[in-house]
N, C-alpha and C positions, 0 to 999 in steps of 0.2 A: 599372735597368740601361740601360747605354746601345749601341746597336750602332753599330759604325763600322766601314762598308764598305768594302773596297779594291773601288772603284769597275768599274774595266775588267777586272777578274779577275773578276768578278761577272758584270757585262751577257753577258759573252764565252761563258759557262756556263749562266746560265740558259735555262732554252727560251722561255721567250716576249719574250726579247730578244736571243740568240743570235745569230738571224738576220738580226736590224737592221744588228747588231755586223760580222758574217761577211763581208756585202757589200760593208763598207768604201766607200759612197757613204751620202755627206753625211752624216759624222760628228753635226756639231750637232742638226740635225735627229732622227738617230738617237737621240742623246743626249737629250735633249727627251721625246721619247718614250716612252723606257726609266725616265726619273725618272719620269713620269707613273705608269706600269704599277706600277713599286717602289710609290709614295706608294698606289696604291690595294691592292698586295695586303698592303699591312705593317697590321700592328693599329693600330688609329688612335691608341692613347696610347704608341707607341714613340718612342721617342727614339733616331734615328739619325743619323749623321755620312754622307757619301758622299762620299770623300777620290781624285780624279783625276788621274791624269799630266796634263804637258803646262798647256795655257788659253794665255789671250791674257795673262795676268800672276797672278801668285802673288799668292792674298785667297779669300773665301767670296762665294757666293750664295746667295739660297734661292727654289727654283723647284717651284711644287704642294707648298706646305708642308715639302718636304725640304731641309735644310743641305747646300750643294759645297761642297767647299774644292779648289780647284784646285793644283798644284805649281808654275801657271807655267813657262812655255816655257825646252823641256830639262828641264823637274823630273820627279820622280817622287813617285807620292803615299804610296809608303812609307815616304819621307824626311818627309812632312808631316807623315806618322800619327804615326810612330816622335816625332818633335820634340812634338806635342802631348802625345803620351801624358806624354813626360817630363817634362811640364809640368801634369800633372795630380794632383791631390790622392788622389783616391780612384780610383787604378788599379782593384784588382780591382770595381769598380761598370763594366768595361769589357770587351764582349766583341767580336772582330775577327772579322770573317768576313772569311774570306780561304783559296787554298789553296795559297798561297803560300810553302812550306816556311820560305826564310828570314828573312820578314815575323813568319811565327807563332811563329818561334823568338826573334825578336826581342821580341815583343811580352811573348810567355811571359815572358822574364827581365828585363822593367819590371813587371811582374803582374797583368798582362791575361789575360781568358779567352780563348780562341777555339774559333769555331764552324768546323766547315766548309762550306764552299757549298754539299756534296749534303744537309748537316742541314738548311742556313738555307733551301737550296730548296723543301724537302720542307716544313717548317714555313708556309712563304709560301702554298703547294699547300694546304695542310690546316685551317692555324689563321687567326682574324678573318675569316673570308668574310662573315659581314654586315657588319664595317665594312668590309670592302673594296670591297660592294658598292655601298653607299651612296654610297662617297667615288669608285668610280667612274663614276655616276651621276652627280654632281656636275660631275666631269671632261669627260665628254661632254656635259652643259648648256655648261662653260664654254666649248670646243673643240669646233671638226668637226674627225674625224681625216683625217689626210694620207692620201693615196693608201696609201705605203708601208706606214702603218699598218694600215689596213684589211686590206693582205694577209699584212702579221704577222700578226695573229688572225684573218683566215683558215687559214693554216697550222696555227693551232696550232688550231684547235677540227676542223678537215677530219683531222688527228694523232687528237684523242680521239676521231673517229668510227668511224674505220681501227682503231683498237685494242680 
């Protein structure tokens, strides 16, 4: 199975990038660092897509083992998705997280599954936590976190204390 994310409907929702998101200072940066968090909480043998509005030009990258594909300035990466999918073999081998009404409605009728973000969040929350840990372990040899970051996870573990 393959997941492919609508990218900024995503970061924008989950909690422990949310807040990266919300502040709207220094996008990239944020961005960086939300792929990180993704790459370490996803099960290590997933295979996902991470489909983005916007970039400095319409192509993929891949950043902490995760595939971008960016829409390119003025794009939208539902237009990216929607175009791949159409161009893919084995739709239903695809499921979209996204909560994105007319994304999923789209995707639905090329024959795609879709998740929603409070499923695919909850899953991220619960399932692969040893590989997560591992690969975030690894993240932290490779990287010192940014400032910013640091106080992302702070928030979010200062949150499970509180609760």
């Amino acid at each position: 199975m393959q997941l492919w994310i609508d990218g900024f409907n995503f970061f924008y929702r989950w909690p422990p990038t949310a807040e990266l998101f919300a502040r709207r200072e220094n996008i990239p940066e944020a961005l960086d660092a939300a792929v990180r968090l993704l790459t370490c909480a996803l099960p290590k043998r997933k295979n996902a897509l991470l489909f983005l509005d916007g970039g400095k030009a319409r192509g993929s990258e891949t950043r902490h083992g995760l595939r971008l594909l960016y829409a390119g300035p003025g794009g939208k990466a539902d237009d990216v998705l929607l175009e791949k999918l159409r161009g893919t073999g084995n739709r239903r081998n695809v499921r979209v997280v996204t909560d994105d009404r007319q994304l999923a409605s789209l995707a639905r009728t090329e024959g795609a599954g879709i998740i929603r973000l409070e499923e695919f969040c909850k899953s991220l929350n619960s399932g692969g936590k040893n590989d997560g840990r591992r690969q975030q372990e690894q993240v932290m040899k490779e990287k010192k976190l940014e400032p910013f970051e640091v106080d992302a996870w702070l928030e979010i573990f200062e949150n499970d204390v509180e609760n």
